[in-house]
N, C-alpha and C positions, 0 to 999 in steps of 0.2 A: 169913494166911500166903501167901496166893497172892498175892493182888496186892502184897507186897512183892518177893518173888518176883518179879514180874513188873516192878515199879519196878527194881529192880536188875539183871537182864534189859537193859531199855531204857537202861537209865543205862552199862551196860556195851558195849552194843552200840555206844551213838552215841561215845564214849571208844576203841572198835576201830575206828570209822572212821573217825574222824575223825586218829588214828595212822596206819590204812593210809594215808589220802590225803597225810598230809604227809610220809611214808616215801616214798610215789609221786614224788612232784615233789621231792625233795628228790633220789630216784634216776634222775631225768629230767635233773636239772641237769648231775649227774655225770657220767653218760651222753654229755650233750651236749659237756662240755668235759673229758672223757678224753683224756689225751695216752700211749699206751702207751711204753713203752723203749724198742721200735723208730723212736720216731719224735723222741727227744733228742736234743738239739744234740749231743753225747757219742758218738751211737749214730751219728746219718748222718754225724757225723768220721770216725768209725771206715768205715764205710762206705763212702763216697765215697774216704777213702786204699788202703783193701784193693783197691777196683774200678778206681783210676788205678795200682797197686802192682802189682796182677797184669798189666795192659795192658803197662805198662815193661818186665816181666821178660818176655813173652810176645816184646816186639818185638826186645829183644836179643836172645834166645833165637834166634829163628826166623833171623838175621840172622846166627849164627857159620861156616853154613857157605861155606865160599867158592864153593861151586858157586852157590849162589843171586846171588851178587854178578856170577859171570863171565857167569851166562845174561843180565841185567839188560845187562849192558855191551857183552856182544853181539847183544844185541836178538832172543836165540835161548829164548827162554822157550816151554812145553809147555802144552798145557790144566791138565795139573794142577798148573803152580805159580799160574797166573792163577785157577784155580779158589780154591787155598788163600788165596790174598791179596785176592779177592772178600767170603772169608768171615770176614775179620778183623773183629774189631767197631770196630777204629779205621780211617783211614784211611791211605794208604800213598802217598809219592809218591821217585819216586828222579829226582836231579837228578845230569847230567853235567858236570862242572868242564873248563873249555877250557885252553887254557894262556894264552888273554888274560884270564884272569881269567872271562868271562862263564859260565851254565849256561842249560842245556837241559832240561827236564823230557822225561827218557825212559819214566816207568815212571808210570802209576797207580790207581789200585782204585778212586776213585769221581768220579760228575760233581756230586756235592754242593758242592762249594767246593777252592779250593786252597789249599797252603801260601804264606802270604807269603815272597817271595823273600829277606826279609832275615835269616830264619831261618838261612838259607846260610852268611852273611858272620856271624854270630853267635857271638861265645866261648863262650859258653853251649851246653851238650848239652841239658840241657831249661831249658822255661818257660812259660809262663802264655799264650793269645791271645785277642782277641776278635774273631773273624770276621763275617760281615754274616749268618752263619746259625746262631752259638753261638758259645759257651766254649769251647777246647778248652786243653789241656796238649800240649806238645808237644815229639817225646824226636828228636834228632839222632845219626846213627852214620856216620861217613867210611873209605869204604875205596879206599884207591886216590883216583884222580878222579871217583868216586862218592860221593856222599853220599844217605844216605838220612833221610826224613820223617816220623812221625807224629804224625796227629793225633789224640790222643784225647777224643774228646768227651765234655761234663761236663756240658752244658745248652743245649736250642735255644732260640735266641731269632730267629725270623720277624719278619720288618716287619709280614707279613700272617700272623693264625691263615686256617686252614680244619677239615675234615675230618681232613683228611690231615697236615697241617701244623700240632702243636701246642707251644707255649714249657714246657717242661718238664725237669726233670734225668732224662738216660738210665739211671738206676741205680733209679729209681721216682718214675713220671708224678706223683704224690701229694705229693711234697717241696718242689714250688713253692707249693704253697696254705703253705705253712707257713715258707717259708724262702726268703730273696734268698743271690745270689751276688755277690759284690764283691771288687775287683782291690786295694781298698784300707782298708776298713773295718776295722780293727785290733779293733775291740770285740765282731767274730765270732769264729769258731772257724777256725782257720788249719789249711789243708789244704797237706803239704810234697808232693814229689817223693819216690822211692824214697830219693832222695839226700841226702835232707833240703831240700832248697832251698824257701823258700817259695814257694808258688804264689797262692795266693786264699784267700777270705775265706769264710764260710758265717754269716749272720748271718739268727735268728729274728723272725720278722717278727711286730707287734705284736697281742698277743692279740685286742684287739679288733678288730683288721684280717682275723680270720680269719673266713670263712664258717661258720655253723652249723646245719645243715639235717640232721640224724638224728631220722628216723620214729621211729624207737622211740621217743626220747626225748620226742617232740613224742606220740606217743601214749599215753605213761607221764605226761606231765603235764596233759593232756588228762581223761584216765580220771582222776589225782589230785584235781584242783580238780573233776571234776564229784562227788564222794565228799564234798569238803570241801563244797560246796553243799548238798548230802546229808543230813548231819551238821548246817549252818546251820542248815537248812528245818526238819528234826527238831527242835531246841534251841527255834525260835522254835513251831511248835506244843505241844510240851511247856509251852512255859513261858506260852501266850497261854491257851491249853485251862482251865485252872487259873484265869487271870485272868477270862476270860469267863463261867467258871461262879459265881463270888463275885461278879463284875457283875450279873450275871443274879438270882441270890438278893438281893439289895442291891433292885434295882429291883423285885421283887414281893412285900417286905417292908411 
């Protein structure tokens, strides 16, 4: 009774591990190629339009009242409106219209890059650019012989990485390991303007092109296959142990 007991015992145990280990590496896999909601083509649509949608309404917004327009024109602006237009997350540049036609850039919040001038002459209020430092969308508002600029930016793109300096979409550093942007790839996920206008393209880059480096998972399939070894090494003692002893009796017969 006992040593069935105890066959059954062993017979069970190596059957439990050899289960845990391939439960392990089977939840290593998953692990490693989890894609959550937050991060579907569907979800950074969504995203990326909410974050270009609130920017547009922010800059009209900010833009109705006429006093910000006449400081701008009169080159009579305070610390606190320079302050507030510093703290914009887009860019801001105000252009004065001549009556020969030409402009003047009066007004602007950063030394990161300028608006192209043809934005100007443009029928278009918004649209799509690609800068020498990023993607931006970019919303137009005329008052008077002022016209104002924004540029909202969607993703940098550096000639040079550094430290400091890295190629990324500004709504989460993380969306470029998994996703290109494009002015014209139809087979993405199309991102409009408030207004609907199309803008660009959001297109998933291919799975096996994506980096996979999760400890856990690499330590969950680690720990699985040494279980599975485990389990092997078991099976092949059980089952030599038994052979060895009838060889053994054989030869001293």
């Amino acid at each position: 009774m006992k040593k069935i007991f105890s066959f059954l015992w062993v017979k069970h145990f190596r059957i439990t591990l050899f289960v845990i280990s391939i439960v392990l590496i089977v939840f290593s896999y998953l692990i490693n190629n989890f894609r959550s909601n937050t991060s579907s083509p569907q979800k950074v649509q969504v995203d990326l339009s909410q974050s270009i949608h609130q920017q547009e309404k922010e800059f009209e917004s900010f833009l109705k009242s006429d006093n910000i327009w006449n400081k701008i024109a009169l080159n009579q602006y305070d610390n606190t409106l320079m302050q507030t237009c510093i703290e914009k997350s887009y860019f801001l540049f105000f252009y004065s219209i001549k009556s020969d036609a030409s402009e003047k850039l009066i007004f602007w919040n950063t030394q990161k890059v300028i608006a192209p001038s043809y934005i100007l002459y443009s029928n278009e209020n918004t649209g799509f650019v690609i800068l020498e430092n990023g993607y931006y969308v970019w919303n137009k508002i005329q008052h008077n012989d002022i016209i104002a600029i924004a540029l909202i930016p969607v993703k940098w793109n550096y000639f040079i990485e550094n430290e400091y300096l890295q190629n990324h979409f500004v709504i989460d550093v993380n969306l470029s390991d998994y996703y290109n942007l494009s002015k014209d790839d139809k087979n993405g996920k199309l991102i409009k303007s408030i207004s609907g206008k199309p803008l660009f393209y959001i297109n998933e880059k291919s799975w096996s092109a994506v980096e996979k480096n999760n400890s856990l998972a690499l330590f969950l399939y680690l720990l699985g296959l040494l279980l599975l070894l485990i389990d092997f090494f078991e099976s092949l003692l059980s089952f030599f142990s038994p052979l060895s002893l009838l060889l053994l009796r054989l030869a001293t017969t």
